[in-house]
Structures are given as C-alpha cells and as structure tokens.
C-alpha positions as CSV (number, residue, x, y, z in Angstrom):
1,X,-28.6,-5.0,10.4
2,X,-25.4,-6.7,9.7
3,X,-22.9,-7.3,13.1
4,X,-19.1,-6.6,12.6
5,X,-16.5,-7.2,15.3
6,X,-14.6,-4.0,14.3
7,X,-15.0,-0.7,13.9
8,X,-12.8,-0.5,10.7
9,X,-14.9,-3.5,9.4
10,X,-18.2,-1.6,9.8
11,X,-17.0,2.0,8.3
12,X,-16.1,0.0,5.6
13,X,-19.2,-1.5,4.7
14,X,-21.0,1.9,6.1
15,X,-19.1,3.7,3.1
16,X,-20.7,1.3,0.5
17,X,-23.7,2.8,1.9
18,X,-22.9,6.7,2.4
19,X,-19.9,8.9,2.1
20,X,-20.4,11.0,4.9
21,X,-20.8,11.2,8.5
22,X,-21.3,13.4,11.4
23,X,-20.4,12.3,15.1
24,X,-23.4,11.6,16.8
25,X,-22.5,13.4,20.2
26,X,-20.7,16.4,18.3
27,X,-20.0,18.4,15.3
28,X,-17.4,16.4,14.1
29,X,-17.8,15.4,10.2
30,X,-16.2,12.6,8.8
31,X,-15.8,11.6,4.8
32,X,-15.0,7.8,3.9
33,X,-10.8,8.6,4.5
34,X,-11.5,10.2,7.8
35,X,-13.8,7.2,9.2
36,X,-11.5,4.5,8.1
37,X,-8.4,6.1,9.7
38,X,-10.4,6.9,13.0
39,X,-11.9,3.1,12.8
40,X,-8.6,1.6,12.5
41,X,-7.2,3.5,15.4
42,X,-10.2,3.0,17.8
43,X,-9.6,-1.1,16.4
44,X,-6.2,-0.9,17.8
45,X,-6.0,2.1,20.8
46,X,-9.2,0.7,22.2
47,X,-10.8,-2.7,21.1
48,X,-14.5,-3.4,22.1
49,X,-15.2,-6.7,24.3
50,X,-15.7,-9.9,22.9
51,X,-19.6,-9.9,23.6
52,X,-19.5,-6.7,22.1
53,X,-20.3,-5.9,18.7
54,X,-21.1,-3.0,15.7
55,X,-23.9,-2.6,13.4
56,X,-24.5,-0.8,10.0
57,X,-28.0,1.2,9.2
58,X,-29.2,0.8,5.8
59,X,-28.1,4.3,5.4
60,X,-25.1,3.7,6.5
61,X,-24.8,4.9,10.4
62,X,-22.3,3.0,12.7
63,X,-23.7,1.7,16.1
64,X,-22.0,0.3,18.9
65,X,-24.1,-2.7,20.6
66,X,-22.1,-3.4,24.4
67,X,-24.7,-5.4,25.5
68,X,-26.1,-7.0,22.6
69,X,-29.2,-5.0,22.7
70,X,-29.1,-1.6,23.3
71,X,-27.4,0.2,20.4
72,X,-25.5,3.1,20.9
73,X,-25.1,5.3,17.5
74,X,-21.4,6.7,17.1
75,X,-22.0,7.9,13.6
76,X,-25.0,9.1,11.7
77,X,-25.2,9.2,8.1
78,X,-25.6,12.1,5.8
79,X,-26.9,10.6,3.5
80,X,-30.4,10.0,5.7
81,X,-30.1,12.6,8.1
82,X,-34.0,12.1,9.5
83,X,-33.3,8.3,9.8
84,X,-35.2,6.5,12.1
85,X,-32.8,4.3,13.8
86,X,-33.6,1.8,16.4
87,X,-32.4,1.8,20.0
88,X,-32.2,-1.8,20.4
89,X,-30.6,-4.3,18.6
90,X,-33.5,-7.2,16.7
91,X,-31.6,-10.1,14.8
92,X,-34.3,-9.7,12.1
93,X,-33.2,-6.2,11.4
C-alpha cells in the first residue's frame, strides 16, 4: 500500500482504483466528486500530524494510519465490498 500525506492526495489515487465509496462508520456514499471535495476540506479544516499518514487498498479504500501501524479505514470501496483489508500497516504491502 502506497502512503500519502493527504487525504485529497489519497482519494485521488483511490478513484483511479474505484468510483465509489461508502463511509466506513455510516451510510454515507461518496462518488469520485464527493470524496475529492470532502478530502480537500478535511486537508485544510483538520490536517493529520506529521507522523501521521494515509494509505490506498488495491481496491481503492482510504485508511488513516495515526500511529504508523494500526490503520483505521475511513472509506471502503464499492468496487470490493468483501475486501479483506488489513488492520495494521506492513511496508511490504
């Protein structure tokens, strides 16, 4: 899994994987237009800490990583809805 220091810099490689995504605590559904406009808000209302970073699924869900190990998944594709992402983060991903 690839690292990005923003959120609007990982929905944008996350929509060359998928096109859709659901909120991964709620209903909320987000298409490519959606994501990038919530990404670049987030970026600038609420930036993450500099040890901080995000990661990409190969189907394209978002992850937050706070710790550098631990992922937290903010957005789970539509495209794999069943897939099996990891809860820590492995630099050979």
């Amino acid at each position: 899994m690839k690292q990005f220091t923003t959120l609007l810099e990982a929905a944008e490689f996350a929509a060359t994987r998928c096109k859709s995504w659901s909120f991964a605590t709620a209903d909320d559904r987000y298409d490519v237009k959606g994501l990038l406009v919530l990404a670049e808000t987030s970026d600038s209302e609420n930036p993450i800490d500099e040890d901080s970073f995000y990661v990409v699924s190969p189907a394209g869900a978002i992850g937050l990583c706070e710790d550098g190990e631990d992922i937290d998944w903010l957005f789970l594709s539509d495209a794999a809805l069943n897939e099996d992402l990891p809860l820590t983060y492995n630099k050979s991903c």
